[in-house]
PQR file of N, CA, C, O and H, with PARSE charges and radii, in Angstrom:
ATOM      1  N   UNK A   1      23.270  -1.113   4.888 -0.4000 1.5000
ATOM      2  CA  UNK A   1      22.878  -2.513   4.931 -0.0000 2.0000
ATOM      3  C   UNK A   1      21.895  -2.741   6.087  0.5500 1.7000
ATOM      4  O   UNK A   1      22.122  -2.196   7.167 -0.5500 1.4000
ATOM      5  N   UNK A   2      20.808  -3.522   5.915 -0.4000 1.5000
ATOM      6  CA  UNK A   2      20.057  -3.576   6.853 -0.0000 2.0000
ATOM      7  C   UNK A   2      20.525  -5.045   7.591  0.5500 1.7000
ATOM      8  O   UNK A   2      21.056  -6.051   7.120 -0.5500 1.4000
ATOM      9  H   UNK A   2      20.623  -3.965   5.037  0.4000 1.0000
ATOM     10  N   UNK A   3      19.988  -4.619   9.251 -0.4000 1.5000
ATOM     11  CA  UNK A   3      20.556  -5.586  10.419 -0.0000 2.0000
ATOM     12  C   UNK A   3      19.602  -6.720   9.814  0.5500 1.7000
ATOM     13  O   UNK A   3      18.630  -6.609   9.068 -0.5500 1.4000
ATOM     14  H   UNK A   3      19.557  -3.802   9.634  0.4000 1.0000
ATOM     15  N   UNK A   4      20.079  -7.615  10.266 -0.4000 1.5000
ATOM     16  CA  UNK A   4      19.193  -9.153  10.212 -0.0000 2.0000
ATOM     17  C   UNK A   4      18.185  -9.128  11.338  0.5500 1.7000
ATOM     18  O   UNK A   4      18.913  -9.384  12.298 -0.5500 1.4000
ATOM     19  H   UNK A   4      20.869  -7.705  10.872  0.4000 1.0000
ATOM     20  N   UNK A   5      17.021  -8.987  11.799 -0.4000 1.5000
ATOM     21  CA  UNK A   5      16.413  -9.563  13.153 -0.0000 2.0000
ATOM     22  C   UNK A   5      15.641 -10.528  13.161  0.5500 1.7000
ATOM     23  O   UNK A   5      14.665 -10.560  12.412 -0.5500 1.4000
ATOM     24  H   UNK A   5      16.430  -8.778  11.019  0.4000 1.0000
ATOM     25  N   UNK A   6      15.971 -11.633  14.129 -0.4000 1.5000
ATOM     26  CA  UNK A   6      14.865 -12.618  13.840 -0.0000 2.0000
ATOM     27  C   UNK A   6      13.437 -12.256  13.986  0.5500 1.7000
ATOM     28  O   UNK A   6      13.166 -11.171  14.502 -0.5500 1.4000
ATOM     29  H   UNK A   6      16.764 -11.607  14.738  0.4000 1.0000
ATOM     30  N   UNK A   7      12.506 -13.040  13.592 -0.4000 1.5000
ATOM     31  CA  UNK A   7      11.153 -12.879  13.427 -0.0000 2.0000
ATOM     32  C   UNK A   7      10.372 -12.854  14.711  0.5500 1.7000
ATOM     33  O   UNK A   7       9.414 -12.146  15.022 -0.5500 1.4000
ATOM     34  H   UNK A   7      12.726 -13.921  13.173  0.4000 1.0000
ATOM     35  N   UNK A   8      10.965 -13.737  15.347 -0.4000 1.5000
ATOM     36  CA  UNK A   8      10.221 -13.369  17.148 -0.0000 2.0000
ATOM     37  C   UNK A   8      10.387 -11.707  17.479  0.5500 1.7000
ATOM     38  O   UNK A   8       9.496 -10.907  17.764 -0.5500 1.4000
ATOM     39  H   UNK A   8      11.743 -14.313  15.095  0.4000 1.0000
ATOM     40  N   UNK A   9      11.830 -11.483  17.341 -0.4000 1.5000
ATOM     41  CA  UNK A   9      12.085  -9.924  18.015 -0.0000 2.0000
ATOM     42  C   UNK A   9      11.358  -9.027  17.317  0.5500 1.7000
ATOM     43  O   UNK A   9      11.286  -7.915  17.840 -0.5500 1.4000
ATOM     44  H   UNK A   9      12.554 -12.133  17.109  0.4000 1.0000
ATOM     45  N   UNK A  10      10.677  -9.213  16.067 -0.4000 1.5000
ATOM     46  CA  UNK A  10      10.220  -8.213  15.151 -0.0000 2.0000
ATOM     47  C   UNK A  10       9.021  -7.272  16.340  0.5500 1.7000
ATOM     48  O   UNK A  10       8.547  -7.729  17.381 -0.5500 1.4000
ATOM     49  H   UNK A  10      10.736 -10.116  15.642  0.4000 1.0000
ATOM     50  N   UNK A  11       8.777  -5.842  15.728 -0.4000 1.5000
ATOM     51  CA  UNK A  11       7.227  -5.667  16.227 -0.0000 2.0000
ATOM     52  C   UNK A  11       6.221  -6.063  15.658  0.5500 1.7000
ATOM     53  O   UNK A  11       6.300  -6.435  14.488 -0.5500 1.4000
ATOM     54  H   UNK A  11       9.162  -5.471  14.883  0.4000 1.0000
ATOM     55  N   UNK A  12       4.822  -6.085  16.459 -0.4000 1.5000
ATOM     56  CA  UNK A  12       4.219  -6.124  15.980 -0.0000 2.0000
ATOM     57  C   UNK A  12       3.683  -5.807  14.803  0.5500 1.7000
ATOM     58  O   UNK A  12       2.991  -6.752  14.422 -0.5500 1.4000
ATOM     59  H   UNK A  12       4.757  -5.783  17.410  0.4000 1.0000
ATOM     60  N   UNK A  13       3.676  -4.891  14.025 -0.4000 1.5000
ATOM     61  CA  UNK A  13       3.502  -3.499  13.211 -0.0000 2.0000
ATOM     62  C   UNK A  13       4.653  -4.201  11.754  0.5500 1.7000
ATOM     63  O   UNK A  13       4.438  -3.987  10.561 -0.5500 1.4000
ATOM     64  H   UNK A  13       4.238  -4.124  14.334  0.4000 1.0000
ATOM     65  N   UNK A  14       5.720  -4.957  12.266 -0.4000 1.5000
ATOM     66  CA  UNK A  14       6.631  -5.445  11.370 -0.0000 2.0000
ATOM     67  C   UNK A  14       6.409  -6.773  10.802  0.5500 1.7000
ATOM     68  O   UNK A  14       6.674  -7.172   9.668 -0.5500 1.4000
ATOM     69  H   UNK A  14       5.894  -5.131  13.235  0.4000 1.0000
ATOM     70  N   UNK A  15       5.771  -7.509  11.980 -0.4000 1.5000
ATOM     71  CA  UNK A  15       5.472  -8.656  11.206 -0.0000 2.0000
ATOM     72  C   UNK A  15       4.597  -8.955  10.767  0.5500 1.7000
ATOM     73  O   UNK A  15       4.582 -10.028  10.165 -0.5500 1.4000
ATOM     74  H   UNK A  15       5.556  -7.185  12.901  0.4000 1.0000
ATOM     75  N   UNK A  16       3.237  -8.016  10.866 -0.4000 1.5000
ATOM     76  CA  UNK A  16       2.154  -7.926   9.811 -0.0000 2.0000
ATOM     77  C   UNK A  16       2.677  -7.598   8.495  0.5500 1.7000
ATOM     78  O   UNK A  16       2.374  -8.322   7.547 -0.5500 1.4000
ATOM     79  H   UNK A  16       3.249  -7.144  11.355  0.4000 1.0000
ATOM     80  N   UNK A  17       3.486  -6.511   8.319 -0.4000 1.5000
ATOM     81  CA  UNK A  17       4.325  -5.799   7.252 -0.0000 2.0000
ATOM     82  C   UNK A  17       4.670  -7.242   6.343  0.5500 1.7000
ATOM     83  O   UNK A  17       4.125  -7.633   5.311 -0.5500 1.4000
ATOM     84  H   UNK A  17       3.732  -5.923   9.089  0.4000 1.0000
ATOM     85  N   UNK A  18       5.875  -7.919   7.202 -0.4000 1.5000
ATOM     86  CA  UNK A  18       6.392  -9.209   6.689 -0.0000 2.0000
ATOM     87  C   UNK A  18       5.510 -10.122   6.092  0.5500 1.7000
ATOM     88  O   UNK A  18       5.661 -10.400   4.902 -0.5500 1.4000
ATOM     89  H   UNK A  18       6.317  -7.601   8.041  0.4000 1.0000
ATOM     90  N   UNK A  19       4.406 -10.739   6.902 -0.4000 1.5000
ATOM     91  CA  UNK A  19       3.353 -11.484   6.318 -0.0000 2.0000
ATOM     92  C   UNK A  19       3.025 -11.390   5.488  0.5500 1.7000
ATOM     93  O   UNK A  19       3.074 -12.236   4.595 -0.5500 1.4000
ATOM     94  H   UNK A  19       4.283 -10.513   7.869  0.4000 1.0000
ATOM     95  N   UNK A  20       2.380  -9.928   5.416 -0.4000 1.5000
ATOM     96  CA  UNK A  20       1.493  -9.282   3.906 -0.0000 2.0000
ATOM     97  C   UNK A  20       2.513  -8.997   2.606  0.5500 1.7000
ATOM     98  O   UNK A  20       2.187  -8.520   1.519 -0.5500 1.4000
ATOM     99  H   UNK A  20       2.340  -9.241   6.142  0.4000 1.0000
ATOM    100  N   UNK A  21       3.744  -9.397   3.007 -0.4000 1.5000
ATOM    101  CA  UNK A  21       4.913  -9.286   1.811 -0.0000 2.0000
ATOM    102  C   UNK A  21       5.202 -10.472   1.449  0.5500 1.7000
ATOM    103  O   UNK A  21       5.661 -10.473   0.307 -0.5500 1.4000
ATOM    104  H   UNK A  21       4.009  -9.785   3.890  0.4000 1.0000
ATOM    105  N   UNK A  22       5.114 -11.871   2.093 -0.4000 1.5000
ATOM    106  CA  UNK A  22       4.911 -13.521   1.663 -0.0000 2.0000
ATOM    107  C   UNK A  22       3.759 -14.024   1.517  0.5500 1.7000
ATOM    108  O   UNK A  22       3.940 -15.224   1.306 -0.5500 1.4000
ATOM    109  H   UNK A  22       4.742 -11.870   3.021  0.4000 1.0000
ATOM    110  N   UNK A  23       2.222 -13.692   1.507 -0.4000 1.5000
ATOM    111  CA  UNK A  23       1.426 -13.859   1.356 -0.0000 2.0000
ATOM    112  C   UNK A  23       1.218 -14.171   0.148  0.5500 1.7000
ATOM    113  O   UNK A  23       1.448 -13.178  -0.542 -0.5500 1.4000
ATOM    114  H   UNK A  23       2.075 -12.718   1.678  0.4000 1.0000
ATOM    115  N   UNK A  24       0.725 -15.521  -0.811 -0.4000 1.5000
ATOM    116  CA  UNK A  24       0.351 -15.104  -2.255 -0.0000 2.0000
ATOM    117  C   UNK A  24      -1.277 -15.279  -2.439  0.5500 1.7000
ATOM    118  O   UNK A  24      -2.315 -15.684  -1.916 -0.5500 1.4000
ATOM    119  H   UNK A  24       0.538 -16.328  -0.250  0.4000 1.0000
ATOM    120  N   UNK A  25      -0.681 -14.651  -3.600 -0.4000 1.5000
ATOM    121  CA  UNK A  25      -2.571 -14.602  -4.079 -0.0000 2.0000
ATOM    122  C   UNK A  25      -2.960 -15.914  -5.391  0.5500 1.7000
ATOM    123  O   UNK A  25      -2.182 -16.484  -6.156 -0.5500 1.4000
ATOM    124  H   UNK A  25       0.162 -14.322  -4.025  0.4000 1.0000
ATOM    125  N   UNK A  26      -4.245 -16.038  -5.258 -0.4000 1.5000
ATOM    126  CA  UNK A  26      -4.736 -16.747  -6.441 -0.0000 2.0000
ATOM    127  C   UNK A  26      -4.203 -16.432  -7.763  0.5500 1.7000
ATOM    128  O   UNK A  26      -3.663 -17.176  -8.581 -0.5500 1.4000
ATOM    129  H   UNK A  26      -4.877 -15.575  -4.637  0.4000 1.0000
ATOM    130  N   UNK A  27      -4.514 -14.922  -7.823 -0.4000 1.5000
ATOM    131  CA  UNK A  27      -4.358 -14.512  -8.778 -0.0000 2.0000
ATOM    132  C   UNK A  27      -6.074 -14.313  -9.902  0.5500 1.7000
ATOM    133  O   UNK A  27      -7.157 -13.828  -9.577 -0.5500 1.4000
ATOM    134  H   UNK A  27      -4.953 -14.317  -7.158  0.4000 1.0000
ATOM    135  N   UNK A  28      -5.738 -14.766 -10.876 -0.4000 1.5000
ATOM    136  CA  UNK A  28      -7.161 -15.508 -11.457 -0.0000 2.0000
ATOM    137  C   UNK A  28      -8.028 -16.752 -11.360  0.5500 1.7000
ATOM    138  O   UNK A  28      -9.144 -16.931 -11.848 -0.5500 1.4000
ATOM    139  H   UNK A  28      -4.857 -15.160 -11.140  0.4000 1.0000
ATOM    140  N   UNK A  29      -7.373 -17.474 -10.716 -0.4000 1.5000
ATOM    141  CA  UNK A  29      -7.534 -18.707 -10.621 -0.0000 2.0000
ATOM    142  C   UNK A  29      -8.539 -18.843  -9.187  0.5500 1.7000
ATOM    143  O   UNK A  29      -8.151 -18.623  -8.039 -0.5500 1.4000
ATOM    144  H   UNK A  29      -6.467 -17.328 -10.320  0.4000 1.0000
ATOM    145  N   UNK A  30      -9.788 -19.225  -9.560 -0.4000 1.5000
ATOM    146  CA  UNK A  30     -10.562 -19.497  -8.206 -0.0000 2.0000
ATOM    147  C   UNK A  30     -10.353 -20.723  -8.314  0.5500 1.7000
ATOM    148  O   UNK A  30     -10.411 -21.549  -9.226 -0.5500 1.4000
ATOM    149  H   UNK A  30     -10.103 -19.404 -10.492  0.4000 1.0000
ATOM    150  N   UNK A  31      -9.885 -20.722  -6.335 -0.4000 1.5000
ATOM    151  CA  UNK A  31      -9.471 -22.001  -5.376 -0.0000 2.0000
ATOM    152  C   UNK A  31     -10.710 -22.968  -5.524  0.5500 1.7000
ATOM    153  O   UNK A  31     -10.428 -24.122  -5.201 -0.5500 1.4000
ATOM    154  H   UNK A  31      -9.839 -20.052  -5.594  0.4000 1.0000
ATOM    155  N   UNK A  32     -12.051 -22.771  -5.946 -0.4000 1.5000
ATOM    156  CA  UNK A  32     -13.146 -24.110  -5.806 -0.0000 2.0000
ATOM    157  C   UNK A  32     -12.471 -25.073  -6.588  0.5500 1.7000
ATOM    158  O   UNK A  32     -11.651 -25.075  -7.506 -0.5500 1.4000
ATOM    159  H   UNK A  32     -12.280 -21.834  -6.208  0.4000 1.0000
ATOM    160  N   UNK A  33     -13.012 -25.781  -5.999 -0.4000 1.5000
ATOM    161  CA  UNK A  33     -13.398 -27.133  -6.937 -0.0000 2.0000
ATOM    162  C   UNK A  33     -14.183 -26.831  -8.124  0.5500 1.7000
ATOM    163  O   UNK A  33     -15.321 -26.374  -8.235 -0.5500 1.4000
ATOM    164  H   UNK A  33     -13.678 -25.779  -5.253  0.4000 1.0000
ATOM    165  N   UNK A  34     -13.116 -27.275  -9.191 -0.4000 1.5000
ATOM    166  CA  UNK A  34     -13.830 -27.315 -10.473 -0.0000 2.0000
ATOM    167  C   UNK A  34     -13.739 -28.750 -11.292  0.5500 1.7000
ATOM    168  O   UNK A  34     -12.851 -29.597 -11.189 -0.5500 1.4000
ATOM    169  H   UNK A  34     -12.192 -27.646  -9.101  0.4000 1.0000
ATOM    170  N   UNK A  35     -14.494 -28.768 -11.833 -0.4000 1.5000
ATOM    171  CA  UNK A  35     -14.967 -30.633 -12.434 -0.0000 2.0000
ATOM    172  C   UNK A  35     -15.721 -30.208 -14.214  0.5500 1.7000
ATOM    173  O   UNK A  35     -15.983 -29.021 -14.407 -0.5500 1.4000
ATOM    174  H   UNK A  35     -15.215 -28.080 -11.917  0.4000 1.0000
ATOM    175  N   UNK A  36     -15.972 -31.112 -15.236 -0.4000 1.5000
ATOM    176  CA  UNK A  36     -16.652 -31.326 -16.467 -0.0000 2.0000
ATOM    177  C   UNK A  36     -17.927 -31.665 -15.823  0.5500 1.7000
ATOM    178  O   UNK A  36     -18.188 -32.212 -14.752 -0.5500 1.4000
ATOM    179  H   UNK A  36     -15.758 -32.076 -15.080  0.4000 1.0000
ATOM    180  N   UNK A  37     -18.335 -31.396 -16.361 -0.4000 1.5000
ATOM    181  CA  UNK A  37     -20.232 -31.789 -16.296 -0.0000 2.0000
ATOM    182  C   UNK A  37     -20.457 -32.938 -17.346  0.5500 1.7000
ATOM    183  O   UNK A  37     -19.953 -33.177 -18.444 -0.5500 1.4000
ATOM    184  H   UNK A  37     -18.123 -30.952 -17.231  0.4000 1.0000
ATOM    185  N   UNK A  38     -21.491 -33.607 -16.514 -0.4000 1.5000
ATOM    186  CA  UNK A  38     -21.273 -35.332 -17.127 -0.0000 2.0000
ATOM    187  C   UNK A  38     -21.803 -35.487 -18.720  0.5500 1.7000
ATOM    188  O   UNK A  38     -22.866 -36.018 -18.399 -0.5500 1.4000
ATOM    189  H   UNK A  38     -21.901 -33.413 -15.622  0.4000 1.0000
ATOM    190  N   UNK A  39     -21.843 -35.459 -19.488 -0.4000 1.5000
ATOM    191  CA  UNK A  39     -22.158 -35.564 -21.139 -0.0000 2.0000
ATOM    192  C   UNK A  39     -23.211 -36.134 -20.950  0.5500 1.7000
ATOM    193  O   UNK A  39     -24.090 -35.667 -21.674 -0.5500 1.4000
ATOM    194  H   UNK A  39     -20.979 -35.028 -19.749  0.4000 1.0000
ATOM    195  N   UNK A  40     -23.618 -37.104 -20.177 -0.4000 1.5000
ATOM    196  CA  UNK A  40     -24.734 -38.423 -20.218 -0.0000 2.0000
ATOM    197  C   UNK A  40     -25.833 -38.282 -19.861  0.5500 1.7000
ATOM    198  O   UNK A  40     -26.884 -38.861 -20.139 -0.5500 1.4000
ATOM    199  H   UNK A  40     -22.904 -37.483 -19.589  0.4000 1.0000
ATOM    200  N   UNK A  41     -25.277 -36.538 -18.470 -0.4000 1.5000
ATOM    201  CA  UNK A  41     -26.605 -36.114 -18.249 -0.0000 2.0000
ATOM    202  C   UNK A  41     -27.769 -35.398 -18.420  0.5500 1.7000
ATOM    203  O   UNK A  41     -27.739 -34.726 -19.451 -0.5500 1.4000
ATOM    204  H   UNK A  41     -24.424 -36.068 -18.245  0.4000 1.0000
ATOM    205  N   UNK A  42     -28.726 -35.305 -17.817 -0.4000 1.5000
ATOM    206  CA  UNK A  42     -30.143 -34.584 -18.489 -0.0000 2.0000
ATOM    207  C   UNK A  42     -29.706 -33.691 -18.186  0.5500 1.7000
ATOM    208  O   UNK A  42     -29.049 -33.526 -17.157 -0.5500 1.4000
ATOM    209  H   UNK A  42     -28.751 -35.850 -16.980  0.4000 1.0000
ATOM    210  N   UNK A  43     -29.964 -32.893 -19.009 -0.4000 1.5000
ATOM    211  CA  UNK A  43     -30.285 -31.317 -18.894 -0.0000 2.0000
ATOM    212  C   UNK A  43     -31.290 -30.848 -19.008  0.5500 1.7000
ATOM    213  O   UNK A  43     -31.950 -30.838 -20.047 -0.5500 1.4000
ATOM    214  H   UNK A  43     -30.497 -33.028 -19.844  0.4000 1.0000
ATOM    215  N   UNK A  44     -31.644 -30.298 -17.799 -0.4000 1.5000
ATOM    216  CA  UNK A  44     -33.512 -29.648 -18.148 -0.0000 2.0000
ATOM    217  C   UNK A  44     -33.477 -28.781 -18.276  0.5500 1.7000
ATOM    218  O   UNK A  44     -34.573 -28.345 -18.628 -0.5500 1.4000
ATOM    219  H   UNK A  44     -31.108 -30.307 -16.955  0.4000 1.0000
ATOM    220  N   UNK A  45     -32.190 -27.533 -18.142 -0.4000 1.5000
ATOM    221  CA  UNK A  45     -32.602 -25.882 -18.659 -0.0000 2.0000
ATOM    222  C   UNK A  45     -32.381 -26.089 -20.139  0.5500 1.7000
ATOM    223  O   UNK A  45     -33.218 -25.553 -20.864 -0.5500 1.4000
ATOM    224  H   UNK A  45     -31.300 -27.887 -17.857  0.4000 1.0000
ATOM    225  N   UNK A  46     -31.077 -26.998 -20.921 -0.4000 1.5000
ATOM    226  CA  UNK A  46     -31.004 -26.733 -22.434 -0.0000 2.0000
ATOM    227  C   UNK A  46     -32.502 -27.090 -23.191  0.5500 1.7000
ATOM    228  O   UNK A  46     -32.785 -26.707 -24.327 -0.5500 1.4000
ATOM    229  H   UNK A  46     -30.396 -27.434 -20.332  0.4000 1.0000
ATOM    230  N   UNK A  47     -33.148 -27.680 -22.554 -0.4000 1.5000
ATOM    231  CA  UNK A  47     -34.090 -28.238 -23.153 -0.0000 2.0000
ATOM    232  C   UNK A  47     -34.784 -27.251 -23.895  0.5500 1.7000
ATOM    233  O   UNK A  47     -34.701 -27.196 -25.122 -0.5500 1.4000
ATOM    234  H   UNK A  47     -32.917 -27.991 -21.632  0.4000 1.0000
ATOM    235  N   UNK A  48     -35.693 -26.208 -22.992 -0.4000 1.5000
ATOM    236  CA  UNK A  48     -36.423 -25.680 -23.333 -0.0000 2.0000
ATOM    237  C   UNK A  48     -36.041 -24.156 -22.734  0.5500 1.7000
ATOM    238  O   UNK A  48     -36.497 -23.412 -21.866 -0.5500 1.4000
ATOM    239  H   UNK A  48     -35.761 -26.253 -21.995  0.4000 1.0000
ATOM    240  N   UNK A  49     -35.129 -24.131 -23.534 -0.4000 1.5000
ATOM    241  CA  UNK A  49     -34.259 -22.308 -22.943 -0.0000 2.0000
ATOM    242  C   UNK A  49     -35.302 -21.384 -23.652  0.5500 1.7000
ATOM    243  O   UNK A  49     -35.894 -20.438 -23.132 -0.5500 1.4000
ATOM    244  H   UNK A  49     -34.758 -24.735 -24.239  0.4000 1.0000
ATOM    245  N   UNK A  50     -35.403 -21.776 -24.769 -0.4000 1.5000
ATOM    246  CA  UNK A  50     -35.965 -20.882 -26.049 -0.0000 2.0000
ATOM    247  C   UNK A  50     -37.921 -20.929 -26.256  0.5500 1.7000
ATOM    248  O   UNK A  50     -38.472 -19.929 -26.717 -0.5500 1.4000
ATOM    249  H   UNK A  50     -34.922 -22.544 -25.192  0.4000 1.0000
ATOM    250  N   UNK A  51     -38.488 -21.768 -25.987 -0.4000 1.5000
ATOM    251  CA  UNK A  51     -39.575 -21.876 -25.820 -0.0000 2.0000
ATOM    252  C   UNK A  51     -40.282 -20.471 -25.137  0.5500 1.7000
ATOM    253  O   UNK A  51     -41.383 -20.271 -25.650 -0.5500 1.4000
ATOM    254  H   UNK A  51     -38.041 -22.580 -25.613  0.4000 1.0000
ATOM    255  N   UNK A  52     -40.094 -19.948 -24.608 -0.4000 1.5000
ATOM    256  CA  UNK A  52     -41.034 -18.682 -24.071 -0.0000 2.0000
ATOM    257  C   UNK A  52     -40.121 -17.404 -24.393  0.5500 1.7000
ATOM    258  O   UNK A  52     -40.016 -16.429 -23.649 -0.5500 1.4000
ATOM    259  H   UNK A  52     -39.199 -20.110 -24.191  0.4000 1.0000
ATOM    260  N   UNK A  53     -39.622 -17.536 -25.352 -0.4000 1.5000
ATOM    261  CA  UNK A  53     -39.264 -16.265 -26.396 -0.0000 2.0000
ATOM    262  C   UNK A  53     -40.170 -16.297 -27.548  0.5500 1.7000
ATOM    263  O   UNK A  53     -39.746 -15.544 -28.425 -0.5500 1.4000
ATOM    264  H   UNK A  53     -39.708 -18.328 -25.956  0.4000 1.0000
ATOM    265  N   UNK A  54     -40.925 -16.706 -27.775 -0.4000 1.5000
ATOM    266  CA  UNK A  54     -41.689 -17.025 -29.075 -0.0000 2.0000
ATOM    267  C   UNK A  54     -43.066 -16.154 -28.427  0.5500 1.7000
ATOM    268  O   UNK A  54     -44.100 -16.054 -29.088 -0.5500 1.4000
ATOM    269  H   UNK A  54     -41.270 -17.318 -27.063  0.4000 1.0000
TER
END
């Protein structure tokens, strides 16, 4: 059975250990700010995406 030690007494070396074992991750999910893009507005790349493929 392992001793209990509080987190002050830990070493150094242990409570990095500890940290990096409660640490979470995103995962997939990027933390920005994400929002819809306004319907109402102009769009100047859809406009003419296709024009200088011809």
């Amino acid at each position: 059975m392992v001793k209990f030690i509080p987190y002050e007494k830990l070493s150094k070396k242990a409570k990095r250990e500890l940290d990096r074992k409660n640490r979470n991750t995103w995962g997939n999910v990027n933390p920005a700010t994400r929002r819809e893009e306004n319907p109402k507005a102009y769009k100047r790349h859809s406009k003419h995406r296709n024009k200088d493929a011809a």
